[in-house]
C-alpha positions in Angstrom: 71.2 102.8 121.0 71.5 105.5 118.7 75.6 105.1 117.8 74.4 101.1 117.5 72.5 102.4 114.6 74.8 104.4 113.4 77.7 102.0 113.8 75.6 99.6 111.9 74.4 101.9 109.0 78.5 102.4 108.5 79.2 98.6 108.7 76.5 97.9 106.0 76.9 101.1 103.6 80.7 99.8 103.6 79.6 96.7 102.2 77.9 96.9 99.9 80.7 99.7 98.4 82.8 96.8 98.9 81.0 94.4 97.2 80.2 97.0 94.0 83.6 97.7 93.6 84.8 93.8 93.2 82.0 93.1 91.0 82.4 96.4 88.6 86.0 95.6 88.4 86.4 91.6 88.0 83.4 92.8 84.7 85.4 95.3 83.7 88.6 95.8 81.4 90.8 97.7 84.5 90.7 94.4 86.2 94.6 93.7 85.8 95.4 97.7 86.5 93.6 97.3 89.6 94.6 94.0 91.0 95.8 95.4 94.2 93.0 97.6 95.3 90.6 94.7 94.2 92.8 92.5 96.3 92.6 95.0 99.4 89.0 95.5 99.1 88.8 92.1 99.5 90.5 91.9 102.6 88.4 94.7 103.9 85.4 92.6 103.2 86.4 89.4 104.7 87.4 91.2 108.1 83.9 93.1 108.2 82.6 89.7 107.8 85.1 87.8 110.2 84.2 90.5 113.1 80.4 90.8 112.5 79.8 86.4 113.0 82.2 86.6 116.2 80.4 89.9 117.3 77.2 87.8 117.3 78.4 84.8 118.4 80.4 86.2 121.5 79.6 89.8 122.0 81.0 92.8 122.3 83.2 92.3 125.6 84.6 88.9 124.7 87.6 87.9 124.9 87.3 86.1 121.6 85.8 89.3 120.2 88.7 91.9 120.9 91.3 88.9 119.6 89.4 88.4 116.9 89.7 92.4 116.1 93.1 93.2 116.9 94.7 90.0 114.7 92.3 91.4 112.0 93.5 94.8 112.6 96.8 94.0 112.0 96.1 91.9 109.1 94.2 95.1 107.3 97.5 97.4 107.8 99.8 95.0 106.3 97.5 95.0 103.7 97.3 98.5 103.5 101.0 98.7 103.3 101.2 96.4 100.5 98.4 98.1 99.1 100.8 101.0 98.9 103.6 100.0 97.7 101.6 98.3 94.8 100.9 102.5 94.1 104.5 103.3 94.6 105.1 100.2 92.0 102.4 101.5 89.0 103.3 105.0 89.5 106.9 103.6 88.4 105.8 101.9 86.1 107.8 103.3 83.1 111.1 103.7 85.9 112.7 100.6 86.5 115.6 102.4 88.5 113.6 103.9 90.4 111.2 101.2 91.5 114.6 98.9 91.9 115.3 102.0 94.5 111.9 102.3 95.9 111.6 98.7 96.9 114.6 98.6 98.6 113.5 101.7 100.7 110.3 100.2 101.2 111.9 96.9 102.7 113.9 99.0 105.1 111.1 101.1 106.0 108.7 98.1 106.8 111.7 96.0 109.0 112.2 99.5 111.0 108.8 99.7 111.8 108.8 96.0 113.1 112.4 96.4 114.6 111.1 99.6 117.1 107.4 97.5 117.8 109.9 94.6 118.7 112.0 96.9 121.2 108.8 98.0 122.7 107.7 94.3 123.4 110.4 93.3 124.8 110.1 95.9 127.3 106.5 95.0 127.9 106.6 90.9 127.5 103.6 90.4 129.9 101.3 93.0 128.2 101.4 91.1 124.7 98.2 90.5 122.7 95.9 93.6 122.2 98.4 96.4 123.8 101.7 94.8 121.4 99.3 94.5 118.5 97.8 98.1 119.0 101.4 99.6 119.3 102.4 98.1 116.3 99.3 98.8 113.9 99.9 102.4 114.9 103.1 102.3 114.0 102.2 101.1 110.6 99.5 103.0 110.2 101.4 106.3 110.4 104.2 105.0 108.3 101.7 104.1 105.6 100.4 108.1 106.0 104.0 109.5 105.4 105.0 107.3 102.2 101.2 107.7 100.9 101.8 111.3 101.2 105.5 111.3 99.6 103.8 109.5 96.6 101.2 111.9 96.2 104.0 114.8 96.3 106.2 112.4 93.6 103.1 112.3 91.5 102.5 116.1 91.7 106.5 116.9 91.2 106.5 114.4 88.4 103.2 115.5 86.6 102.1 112.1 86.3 99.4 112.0 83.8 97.8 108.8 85.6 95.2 110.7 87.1 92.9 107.8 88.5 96.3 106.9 90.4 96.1 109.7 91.8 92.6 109.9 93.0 93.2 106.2 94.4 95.9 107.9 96.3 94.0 110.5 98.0 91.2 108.2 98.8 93.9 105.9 100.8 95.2 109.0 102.6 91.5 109.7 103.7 91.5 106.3 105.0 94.9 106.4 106.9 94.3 109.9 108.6 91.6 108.8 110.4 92.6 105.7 112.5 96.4 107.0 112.6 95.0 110.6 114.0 92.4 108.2 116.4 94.8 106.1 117.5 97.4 108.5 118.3 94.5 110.1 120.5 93.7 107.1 122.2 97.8 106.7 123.2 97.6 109.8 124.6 94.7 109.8 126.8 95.5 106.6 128.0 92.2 104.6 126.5 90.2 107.3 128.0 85.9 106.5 127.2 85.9 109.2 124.3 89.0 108.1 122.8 87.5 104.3 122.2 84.6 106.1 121.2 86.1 108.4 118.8 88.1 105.6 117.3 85.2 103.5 117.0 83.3 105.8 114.5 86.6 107.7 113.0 87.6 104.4 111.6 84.1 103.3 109.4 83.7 107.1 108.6 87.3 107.1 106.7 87.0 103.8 105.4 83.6 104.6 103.7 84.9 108.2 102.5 88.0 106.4 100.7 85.5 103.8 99.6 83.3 106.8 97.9 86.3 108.4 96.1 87.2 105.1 94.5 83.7 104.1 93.6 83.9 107.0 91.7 87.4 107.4 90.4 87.2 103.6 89.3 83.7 104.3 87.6 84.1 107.8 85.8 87.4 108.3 85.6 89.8 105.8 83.3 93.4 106.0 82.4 94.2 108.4 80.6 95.6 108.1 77.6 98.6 110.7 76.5 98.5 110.8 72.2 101.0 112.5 70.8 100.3 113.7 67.2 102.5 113.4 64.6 103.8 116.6 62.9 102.1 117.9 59.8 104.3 117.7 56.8 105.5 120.8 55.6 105.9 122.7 52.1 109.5 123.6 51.8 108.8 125.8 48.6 106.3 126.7 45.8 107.2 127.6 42.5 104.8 129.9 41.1 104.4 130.4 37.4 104.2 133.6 35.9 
């Protein structure tokens, strides 16, 4: 009863972060600079919504229920991919040869990940809805933790001076720690009971922690603005009078 609490208190604290956010932005002037993370919040909001009226309609151990989940599941990390590649793409926003590089890695990156999830189904045909699904959103899930964490290190090598980038960054790598970390667990023990339950609260804790740092990187702290000042004209010489 208690982790039903719990689990709900999560669900609902996440929502209304969610629905903050999209409202402070679309009234805001960083609505165009923040497109894509309005965008994936969004998405975020429409699968809490999506899973809690199938919840209540068909329960917890439904068939419909776990469909409904896994489909949204993988809907949420494609997102979450595009989600950072639209960081890879602002925090190029002044390189054009290297975005024109970056994209092209990204591409590869994203049909290797489907080429290896599409080895491992054919190897496991019968087994396809949740398990195929499950494999794959892991899959993605790391992959989005290693190029989230190469961009952080590009920012940091590069001194980027977007420093709301980078706390939207680190909020995204809070979020993609915890399920990749959970799900890897639950892989390993074979589904074991305290693996689903681990994975069942690891996932809402992350999401609200990233949800907290970009409530307050998106509120307090704006783009900052490098001015360079001109250079003081000089006196080349004084002619003194006796």
């Amino acid at each position: 009863m208690d982790s039903i609490i719990v689990g709900d208190a999560l669900q609902y604290a996440g929502i209304l972060i969610d629905a903050f956010l999209v409202i402070y932005v679309v009234r805001s002037t960083q609505r165009r600079r923040l497109a894509g993370v309005v965008l994936y919040i969004c998405c975020l909001l429409a699968a809490d919504q999506v899973r809690a009226l199938v919840l209540h309609i068909y329960g917890l151990g439904s068939p419909q229920y776990g469909y409904v989940y896994w489909t949204t599941d993988f809907l949420l990390v494609i997102a979450s991919f595009l989600l950072v590649c639209y960081f890879f793409r602002r925090a190029c926003a002044h390189q054009g040869k290297m975005w024109r590089f970056l994209r092209l890695l990204l591409g590869l990156v994203f049909v290797l990940v489907v080429g290896v999830s599409a080895l491992s189904f054919l190897g496991n045909y019968s087994l396809l809805s949740n398990s195929y699904l499950a494999e794959f959103n892991q899959n993605l899930y790391f992959t989005c933790l290693v190029l989230n964490t190469m961009l952080y290190l590009m920012l940091q090598h590069f001194e980027s001076t977007d420093e709301q980038l980078g706390l939207l960054v680190c909020g995204v790598g809070i979020q993609f720690a915890g399920p990749a970390a959970s799900m890897a667990l639950y892989h390993l023990t074979t589904g074991e009971s305290f693996a689903r339950s681990l994975v069942s609260f690891t996932v809402p804790v992350c999401t609200l922690g990233m949800l907290l740092v970009w409530a307050y990187t998106i509120v307090y702290v704006k783009e900052r603005v490098v001015q360079v000042s001109r250079p003081a004209k000089t006196v080349l010489a004084e002619v003194t009078l006796d």
